[in-house]
Backbone as a chain_set.jsonl record, in Angstrom:
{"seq": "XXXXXXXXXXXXXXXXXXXXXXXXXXXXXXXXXXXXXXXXXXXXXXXXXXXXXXXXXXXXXXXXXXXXXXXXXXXXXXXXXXXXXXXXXXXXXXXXXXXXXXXX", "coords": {"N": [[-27.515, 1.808, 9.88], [-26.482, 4.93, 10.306], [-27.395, 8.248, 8.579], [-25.27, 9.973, 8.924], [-23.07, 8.104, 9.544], [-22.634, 6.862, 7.814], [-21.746, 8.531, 5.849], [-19.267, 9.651, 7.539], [-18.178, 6.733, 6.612], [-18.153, 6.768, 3.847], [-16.201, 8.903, 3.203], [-13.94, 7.736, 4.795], [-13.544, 6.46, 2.014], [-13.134, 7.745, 0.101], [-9.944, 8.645, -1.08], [-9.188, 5.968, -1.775], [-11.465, 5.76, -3.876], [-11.06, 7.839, -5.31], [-8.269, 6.949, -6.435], [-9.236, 5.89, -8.919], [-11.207, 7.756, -10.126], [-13.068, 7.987, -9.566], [-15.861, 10.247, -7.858], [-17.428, 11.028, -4.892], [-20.319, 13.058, -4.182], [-21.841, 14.69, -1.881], [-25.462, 15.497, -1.338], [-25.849, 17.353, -3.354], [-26.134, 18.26, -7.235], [-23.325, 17.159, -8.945], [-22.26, 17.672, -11.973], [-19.922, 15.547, -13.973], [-16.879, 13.667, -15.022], [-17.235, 10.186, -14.053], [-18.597, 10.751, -11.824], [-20.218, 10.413, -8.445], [-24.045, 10.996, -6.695], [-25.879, 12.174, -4.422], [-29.05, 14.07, -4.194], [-32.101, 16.937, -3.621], [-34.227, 16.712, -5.678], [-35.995, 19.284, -6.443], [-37.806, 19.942, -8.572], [-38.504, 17.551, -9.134], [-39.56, 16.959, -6.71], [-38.252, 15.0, -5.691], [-35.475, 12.701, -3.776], [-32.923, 12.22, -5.435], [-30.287, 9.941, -6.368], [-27.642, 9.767, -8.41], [-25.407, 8.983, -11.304], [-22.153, 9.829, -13.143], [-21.258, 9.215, -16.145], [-17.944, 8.167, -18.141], [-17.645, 10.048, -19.854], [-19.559, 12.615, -18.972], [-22.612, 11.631, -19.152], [-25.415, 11.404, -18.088], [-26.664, 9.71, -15.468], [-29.812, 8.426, -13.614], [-29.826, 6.968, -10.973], [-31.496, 6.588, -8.372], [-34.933, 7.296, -7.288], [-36.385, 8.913, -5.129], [-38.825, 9.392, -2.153], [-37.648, 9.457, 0.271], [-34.789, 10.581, 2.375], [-32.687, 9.608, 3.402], [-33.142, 6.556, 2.511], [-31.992, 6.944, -0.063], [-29.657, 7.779, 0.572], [-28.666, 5.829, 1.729], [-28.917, 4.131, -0.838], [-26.756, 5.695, -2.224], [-24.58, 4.809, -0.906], [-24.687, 2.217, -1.155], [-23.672, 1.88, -4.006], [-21.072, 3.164, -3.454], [-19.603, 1.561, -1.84], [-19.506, -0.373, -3.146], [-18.268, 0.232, -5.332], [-15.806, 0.566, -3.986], [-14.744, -1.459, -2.953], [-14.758, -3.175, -5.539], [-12.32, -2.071, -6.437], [-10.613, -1.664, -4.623], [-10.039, -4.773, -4.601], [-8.755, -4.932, -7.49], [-6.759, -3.457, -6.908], [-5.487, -5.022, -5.696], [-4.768, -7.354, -7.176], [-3.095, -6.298, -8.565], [-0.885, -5.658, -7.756], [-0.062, -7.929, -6.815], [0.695, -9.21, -9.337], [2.864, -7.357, -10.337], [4.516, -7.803, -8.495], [4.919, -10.794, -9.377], [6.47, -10.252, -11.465], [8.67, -8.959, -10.847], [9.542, -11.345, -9.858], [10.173, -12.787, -11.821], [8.073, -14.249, -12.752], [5.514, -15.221, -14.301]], "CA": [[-26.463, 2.806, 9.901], [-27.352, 6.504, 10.134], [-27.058, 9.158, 7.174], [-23.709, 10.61, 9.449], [-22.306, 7.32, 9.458], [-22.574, 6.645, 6.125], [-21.352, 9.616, 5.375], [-18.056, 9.049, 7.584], [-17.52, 5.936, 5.883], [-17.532, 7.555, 2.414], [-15.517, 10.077, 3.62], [-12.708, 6.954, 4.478], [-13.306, 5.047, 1.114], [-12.492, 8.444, -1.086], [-8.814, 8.257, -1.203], [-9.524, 4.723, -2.813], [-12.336, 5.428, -5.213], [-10.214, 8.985, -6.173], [-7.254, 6.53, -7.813], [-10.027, 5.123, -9.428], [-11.169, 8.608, -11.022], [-14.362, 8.297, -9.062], [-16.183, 11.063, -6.829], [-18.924, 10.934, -4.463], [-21.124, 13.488, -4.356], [-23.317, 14.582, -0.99], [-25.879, 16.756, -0.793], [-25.93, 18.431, -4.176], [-25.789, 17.85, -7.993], [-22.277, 18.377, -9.506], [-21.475, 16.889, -13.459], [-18.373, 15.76, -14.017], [-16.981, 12.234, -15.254], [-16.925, 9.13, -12.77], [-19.009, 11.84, -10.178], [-21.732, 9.51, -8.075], [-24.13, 11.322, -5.919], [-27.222, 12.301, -4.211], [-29.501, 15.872, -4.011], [-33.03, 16.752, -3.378], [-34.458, 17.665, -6.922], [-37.034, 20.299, -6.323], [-38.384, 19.62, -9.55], [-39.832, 16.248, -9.298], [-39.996, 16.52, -5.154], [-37.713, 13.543, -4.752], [-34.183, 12.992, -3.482], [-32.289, 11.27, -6.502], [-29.361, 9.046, -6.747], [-27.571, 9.623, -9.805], [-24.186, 8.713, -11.601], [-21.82, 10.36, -14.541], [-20.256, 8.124, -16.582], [-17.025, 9.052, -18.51], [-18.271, 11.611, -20.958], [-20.784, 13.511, -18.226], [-23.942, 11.034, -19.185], [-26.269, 11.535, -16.398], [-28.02, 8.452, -15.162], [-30.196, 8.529, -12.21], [-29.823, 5.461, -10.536], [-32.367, 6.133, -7.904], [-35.611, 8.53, -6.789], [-37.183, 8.552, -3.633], [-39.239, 10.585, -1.196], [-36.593, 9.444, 1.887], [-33.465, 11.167, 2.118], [-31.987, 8.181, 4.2], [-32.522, 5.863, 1.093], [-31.243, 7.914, -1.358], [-28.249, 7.988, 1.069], [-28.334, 4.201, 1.508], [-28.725, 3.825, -1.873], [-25.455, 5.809, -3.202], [-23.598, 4.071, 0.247], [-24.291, 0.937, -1.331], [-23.272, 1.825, -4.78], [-19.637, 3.726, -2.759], [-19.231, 0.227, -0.956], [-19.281, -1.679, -4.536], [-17.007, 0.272, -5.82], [-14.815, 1.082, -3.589], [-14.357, -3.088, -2.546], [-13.832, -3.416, -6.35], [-11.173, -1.271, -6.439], [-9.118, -2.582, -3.454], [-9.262, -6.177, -5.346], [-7.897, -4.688, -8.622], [-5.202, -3.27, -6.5], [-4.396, -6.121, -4.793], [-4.363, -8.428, -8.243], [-2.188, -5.466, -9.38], [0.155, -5.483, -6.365], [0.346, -9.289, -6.745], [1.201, -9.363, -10.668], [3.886, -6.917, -10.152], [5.749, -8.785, -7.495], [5.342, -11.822, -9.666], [6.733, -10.027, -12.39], [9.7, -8.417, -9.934], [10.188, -12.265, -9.289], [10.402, -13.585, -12.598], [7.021, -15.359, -12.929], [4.008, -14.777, -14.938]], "C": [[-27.113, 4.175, 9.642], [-26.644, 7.305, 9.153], [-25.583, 9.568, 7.929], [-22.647, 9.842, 9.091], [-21.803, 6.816, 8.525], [-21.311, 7.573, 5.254], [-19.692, 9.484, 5.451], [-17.625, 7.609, 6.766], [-17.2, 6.116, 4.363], [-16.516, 8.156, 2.02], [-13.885, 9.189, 3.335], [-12.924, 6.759, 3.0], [-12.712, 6.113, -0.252], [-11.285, 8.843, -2.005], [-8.541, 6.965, -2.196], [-10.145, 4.718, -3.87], [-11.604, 6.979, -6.381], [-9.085, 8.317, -7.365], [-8.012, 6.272, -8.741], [-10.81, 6.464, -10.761], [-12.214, 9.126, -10.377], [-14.579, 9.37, -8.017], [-17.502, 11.009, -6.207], [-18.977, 12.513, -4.13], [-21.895, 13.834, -2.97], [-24.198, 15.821, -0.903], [-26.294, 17.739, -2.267], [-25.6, 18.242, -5.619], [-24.455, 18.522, -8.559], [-21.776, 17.54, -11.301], [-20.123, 16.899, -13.426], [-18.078, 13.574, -14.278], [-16.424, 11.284, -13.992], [-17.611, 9.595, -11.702], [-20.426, 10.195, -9.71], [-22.062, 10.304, -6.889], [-25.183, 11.298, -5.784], [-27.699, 14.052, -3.898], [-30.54, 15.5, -4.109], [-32.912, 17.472, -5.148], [-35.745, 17.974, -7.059], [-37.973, 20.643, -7.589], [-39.425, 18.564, -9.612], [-40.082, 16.001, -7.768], [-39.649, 15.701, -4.215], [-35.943, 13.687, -4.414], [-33.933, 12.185, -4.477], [-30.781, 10.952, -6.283], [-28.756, 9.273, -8.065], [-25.745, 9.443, -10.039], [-23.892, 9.494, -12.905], [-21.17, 9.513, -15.067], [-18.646, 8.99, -17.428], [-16.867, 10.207, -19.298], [-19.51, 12.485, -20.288], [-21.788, 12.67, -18.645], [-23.828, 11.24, -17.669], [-27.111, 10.478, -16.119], [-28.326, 8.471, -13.583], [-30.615, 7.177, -11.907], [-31.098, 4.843, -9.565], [-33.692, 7.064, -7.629], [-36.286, 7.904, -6.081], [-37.349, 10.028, -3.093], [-38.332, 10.435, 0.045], [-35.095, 9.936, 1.467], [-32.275, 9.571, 2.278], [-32.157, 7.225, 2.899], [-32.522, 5.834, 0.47], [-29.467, 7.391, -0.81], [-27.522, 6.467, 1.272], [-27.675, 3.346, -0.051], [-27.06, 4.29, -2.55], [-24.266, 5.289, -1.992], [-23.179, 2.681, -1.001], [-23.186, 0.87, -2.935], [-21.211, 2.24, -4.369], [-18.76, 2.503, -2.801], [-18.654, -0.673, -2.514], [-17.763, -1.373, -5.239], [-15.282, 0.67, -5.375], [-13.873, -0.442, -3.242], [-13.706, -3.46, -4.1], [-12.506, -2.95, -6.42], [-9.855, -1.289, -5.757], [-8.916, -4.008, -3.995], [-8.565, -6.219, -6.758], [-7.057, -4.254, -8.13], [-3.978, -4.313, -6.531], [-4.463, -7.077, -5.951], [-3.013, -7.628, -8.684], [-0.731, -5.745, -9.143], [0.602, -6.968, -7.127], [1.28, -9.782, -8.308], [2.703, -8.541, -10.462], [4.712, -7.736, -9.521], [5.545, -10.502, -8.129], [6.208, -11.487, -10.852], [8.335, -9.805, -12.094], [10.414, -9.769, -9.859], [10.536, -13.242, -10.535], [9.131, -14.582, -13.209], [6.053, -14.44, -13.538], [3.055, -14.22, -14.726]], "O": [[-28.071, 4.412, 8.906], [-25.456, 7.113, 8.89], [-24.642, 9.353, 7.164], [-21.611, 10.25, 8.567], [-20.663, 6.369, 8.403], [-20.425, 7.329, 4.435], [-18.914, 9.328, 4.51], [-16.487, 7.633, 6.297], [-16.194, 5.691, 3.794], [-15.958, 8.107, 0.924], [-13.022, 9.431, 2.49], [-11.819, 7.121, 2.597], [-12.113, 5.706, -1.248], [-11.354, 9.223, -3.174], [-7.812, 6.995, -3.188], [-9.815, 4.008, -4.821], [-11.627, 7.119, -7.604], [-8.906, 8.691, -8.524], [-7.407, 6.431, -9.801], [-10.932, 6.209, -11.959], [-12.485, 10.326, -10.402], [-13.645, 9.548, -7.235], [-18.546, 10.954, -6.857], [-17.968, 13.166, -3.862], [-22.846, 13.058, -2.882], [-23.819, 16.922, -0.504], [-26.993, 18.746, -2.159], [-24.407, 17.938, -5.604], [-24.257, 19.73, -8.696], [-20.761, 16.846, -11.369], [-19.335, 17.768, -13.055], [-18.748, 12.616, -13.893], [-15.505, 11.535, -13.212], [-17.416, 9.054, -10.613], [-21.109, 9.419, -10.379], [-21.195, 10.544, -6.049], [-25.881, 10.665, -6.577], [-26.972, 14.969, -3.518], [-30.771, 14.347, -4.471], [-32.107, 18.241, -5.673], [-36.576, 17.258, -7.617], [-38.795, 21.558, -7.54], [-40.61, 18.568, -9.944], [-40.719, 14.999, -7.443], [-39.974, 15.457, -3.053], [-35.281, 14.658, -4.78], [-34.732, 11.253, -4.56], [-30.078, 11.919, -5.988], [-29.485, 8.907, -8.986], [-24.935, 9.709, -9.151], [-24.782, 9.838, -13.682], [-20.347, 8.938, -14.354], [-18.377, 10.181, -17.269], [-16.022, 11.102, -19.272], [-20.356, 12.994, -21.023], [-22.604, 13.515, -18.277], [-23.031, 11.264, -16.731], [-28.255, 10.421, -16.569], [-27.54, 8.511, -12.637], [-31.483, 6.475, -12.426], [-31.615, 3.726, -9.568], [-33.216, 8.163, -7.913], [-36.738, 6.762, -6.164], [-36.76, 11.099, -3.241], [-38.319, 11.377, 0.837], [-34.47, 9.674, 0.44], [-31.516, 8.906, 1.573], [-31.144, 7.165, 2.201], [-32.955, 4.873, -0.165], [-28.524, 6.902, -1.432], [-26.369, 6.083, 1.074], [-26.757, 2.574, -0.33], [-26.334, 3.518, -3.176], [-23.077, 5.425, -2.279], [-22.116, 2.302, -1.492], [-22.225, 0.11, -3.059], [-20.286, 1.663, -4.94], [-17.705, 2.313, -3.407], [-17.656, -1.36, -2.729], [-16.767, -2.034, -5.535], [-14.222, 0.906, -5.954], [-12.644, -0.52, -3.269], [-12.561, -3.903, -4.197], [-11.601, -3.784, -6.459], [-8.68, -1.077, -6.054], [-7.792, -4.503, -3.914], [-7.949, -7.198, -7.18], [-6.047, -4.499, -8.789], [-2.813, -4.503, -6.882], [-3.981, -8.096, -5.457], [-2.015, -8.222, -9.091], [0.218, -5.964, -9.896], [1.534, -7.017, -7.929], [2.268, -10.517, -8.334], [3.698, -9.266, -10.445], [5.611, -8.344, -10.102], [5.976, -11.418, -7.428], [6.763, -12.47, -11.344], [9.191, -10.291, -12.832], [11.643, -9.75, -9.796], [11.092, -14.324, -10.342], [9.311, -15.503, -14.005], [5.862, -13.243, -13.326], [2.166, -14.171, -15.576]]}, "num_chains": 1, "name": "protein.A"}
């Protein structure tokens, strides 16, 4: 899959990982809690991967000299959470309407 494509598919999955609190990130570092992204960091020469957790911690998840998998890399992390996130819906969805129906 090419860095564009990637990109468009992020693009869909943000709507989903937004209920969620989460933000991706392309292209550029931004702090902020739940943020996941990628930027070149002209410091150490490499493109990095990195995540915020809920209080701004900064963890860099990945560094590399390729842009492409940097970009792979925070795809895959997008993909994880964006798939979690549609099956906590859909348990959500499902509890409700058992709840709507009287059942447990």
């Amino acid at each position: 899959m090419t860095k564009e494509e990637m990109f468009k598919e992020m693009e869909k999955m943000a709507p989903v990982l937004g209920r969620n609190g989460v933000d991706i990130v392309l292209g550029r570092r931004i702090p902020g809690s739940f943020t996941r992204g990628y930027f070149f960091n002209e410091e150490a020469g490499l493109w990095e991967v990195y995540s915020c957790g809920e209080r701004n911690e900064y963890f860099v998840r990945k560094q590399t000299g390729s842009e492409q998998e940097a970009v792979e890399e925070l795809y895959q992390i997008a993909k994880y959470e964006y798939e979690s996130t549609l099956r906590y819906l859909e348990r959500e969805r499902q509890r409700k309407e058992r709840m709507q129906n009287g059942q447990k």
